[in-house]
C-alpha positions as CSV (number, residue, x, y, z in Angstrom):
1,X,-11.8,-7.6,43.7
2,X,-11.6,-7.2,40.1
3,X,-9.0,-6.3,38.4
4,X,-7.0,-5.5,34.7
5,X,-4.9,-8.0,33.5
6,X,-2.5,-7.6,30.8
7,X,-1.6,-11.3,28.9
8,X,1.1,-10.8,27.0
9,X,3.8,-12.2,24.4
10,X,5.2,-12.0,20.9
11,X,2.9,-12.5,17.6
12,X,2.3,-16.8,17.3
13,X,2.0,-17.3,21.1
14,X,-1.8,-18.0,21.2
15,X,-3.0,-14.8,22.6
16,X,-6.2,-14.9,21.1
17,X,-6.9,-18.2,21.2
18,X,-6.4,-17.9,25.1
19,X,-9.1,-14.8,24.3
20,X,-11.7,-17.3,23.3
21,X,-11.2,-20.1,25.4
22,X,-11.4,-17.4,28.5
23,X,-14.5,-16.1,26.5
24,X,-16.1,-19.9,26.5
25,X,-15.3,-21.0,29.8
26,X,-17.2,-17.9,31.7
27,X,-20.0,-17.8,28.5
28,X,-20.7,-21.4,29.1
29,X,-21.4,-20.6,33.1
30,X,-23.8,-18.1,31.6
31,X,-21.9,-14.6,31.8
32,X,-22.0,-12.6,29.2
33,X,-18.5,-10.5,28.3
34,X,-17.9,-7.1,26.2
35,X,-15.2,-7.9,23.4
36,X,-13.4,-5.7,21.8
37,X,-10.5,-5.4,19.4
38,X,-8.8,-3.4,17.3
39,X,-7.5,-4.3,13.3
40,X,-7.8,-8.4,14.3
41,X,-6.4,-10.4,11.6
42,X,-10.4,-12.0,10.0
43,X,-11.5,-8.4,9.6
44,X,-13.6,-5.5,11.4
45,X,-15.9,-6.4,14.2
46,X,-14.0,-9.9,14.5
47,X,-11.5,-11.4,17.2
48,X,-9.8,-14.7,15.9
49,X,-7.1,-17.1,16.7
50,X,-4.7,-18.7,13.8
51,X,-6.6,-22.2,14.9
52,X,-9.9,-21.1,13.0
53,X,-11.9,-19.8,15.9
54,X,-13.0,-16.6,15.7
55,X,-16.2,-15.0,17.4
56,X,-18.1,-11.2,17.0
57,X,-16.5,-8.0,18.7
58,X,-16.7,-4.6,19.0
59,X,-14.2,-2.7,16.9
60,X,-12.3,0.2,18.9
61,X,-12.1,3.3,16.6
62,X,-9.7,6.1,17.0
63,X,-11.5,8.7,19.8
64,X,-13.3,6.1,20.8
65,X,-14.3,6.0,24.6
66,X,-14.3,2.5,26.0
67,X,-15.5,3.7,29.7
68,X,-18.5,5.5,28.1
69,X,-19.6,2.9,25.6
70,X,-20.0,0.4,28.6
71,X,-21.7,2.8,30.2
72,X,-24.2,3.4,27.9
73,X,-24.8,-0.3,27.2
74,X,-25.6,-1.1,31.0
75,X,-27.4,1.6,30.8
76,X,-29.7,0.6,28.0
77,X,-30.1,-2.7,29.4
78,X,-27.3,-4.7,28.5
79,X,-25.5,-7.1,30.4
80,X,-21.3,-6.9,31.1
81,X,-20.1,-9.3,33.4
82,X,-16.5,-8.9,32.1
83,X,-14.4,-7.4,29.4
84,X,-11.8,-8.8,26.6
85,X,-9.9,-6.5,25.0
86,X,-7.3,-7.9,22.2
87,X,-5.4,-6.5,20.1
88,X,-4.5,-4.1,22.9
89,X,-1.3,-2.8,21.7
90,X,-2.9,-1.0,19.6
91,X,-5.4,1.0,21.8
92,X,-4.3,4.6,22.8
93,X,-2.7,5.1,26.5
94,X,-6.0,7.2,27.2
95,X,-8.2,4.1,26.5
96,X,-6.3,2.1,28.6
97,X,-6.9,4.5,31.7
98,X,-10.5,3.9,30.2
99,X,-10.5,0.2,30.8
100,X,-8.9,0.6,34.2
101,X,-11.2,3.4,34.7
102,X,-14.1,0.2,34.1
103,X,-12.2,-1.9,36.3
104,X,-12.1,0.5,39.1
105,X,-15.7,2.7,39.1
106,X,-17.8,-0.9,37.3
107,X,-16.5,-3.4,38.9
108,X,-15.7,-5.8,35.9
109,X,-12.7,-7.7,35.3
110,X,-10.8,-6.5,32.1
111,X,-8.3,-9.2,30.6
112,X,-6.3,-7.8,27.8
113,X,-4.0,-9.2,25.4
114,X,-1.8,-7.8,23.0
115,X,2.4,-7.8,22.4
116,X,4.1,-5.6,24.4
117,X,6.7,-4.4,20.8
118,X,6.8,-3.2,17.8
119,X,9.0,-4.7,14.8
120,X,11.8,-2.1,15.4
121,X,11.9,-3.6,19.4
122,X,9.8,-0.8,20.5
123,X,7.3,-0.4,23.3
124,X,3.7,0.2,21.3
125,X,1.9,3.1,23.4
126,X,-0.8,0.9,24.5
127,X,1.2,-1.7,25.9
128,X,3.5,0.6,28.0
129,X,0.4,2.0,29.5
130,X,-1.1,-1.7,30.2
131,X,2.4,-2.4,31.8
132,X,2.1,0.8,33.8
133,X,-1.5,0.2,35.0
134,X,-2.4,-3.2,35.1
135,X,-2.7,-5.1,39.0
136,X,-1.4,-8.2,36.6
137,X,0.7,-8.6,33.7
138,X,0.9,-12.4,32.6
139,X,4.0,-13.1,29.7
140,X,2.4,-16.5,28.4
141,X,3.6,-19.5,28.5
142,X,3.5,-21.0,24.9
143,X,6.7,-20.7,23.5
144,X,7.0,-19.1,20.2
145,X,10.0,-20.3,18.2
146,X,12.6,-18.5,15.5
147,X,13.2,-20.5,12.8
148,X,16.3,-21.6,14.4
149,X,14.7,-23.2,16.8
150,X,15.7,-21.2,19.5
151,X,12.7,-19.0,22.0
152,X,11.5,-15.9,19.9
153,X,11.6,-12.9,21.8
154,X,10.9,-10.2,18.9
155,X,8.6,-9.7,16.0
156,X,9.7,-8.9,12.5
157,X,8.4,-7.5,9.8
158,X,9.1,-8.7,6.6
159,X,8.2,-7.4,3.0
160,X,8.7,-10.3,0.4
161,X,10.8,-12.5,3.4
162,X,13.5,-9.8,4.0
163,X,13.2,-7.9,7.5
164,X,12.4,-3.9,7.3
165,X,13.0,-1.7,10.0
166,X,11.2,1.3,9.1
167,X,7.6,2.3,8.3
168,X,4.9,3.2,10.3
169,X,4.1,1.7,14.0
170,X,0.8,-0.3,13.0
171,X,0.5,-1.9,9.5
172,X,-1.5,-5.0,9.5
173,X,-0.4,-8.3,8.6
174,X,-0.2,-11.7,9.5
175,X,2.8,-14.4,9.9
176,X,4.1,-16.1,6.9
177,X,3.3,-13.6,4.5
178,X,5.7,-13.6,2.2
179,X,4.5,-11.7,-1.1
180,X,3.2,-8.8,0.8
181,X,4.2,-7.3,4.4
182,X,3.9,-9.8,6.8
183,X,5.5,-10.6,10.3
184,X,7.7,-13.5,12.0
185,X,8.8,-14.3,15.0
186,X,12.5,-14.3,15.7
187,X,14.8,-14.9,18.7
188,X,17.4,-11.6,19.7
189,X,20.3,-12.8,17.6
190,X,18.9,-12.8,14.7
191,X,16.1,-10.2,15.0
192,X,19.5,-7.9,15.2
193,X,21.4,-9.8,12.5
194,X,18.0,-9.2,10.4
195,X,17.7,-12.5,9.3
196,X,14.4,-14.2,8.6
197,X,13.4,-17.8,7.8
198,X,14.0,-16.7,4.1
199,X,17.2,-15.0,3.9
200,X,18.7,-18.0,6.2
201,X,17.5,-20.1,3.6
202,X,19.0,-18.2,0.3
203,X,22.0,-17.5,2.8
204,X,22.6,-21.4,2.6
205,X,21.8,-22.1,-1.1
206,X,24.4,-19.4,-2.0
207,X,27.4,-20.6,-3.4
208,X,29.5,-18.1,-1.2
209,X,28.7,-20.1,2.1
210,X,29.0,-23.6,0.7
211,X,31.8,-25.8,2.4
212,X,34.7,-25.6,0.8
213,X,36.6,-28.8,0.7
214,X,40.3,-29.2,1.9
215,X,43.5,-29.5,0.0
């Protein structure tokens, strides 16, 4: 039976990169998948991992009907043995009910991938509806880690290192940006103490949290 599968995680937990390597493994037994993706990280058209692999895909546009373009493309000709869809967060609800619709009247497996919240800890549309339809939702298994060391459970975004918590929903960016908006990783505590890798850091160079020595 085929089915929709929903990988999830936070930003950094190779989500993509699992992307490709599912994309190789059933490419290299000579099927041929549909990929699309939505604002990926290497531009339009593109799904990539932060390792350096990246391979073509089919951009999703707003409006865009995922059921129907598969359609067409079998119809045409075309071959669709399966379907990756990353970046899924952020798809609308409607063409997540498109992909189950795909898995349901086509036949194919659909794996998706995307994280399941925003930067202010809140579910993006796309991935409540995955969790809502999928017959599978997989929370991967590579660990991202706060800066303290500890799991990381929440993503952050950060413009020049310090955490925001407004703005709109979607704004692209990438980890580790710190001159521009950008996004980390961070465990509960101190996603809700707002404290990224570079606060923690001027937080211990300033003189007001040096040890003081005893009398």
């Amino acid at each position: 039976m085929s089915e929709l599968v929903f990988f999830c995680g936070t930003m950094d937990c190779g989500k993509s990169t699992l992307a490709l390597q599912i994309e190789h493994n059933r490419s290299a037994r000579g099927l041929q998948g549909m990929i699309f993706t939505r604002d990926d990280r290497a531009g339009e058209g593109k799904l990539s991992s932060r390792l350096g692999l990246v391979t073509d895909a089919v951009e999703v546009t707003d409006g865009m009907d995922l059921y129907a373009y598969l359609v067409e493309h079998l119809s045409q000709g075309g071959r669709a043995d399966y379907v990756i869809a990353d970046e899924a967060q952020f798809l609308a609800p409607e063409q997540i009910d498109q992909l189950a619709r795909v898995v349901d009247d086509l036949g194919l497996d659909v794996y998706a991938f995307g994280i399941t919240t925003d930067f202010r800890t809140k579910l993006f549309p796309g991935s409540q509806r995955l969790v809502e339809l999928a017959d599978r939702v997989e929370v991967l298994q590579v660990e991202a880690l706060c800066w303290c060391g500890a799991r990381a459970t929440h993503n952050a975004r950060t413009v020049g290192g310090q955490m925001v918590v407004e703005g709109a929903q979607v704004v692209v960016g990438d980890v580790n940006q710190a001159d521009t908006v950008g996004y980390e990783v961070l465990c509960r505590r101190h996603h809700r103490r707002r404290m990224t890798a570079a606060s923690a850091h001027a937080a211990a160079l300033s003189p007001d949290v040096l040890p003081v020595s005893p009398a």
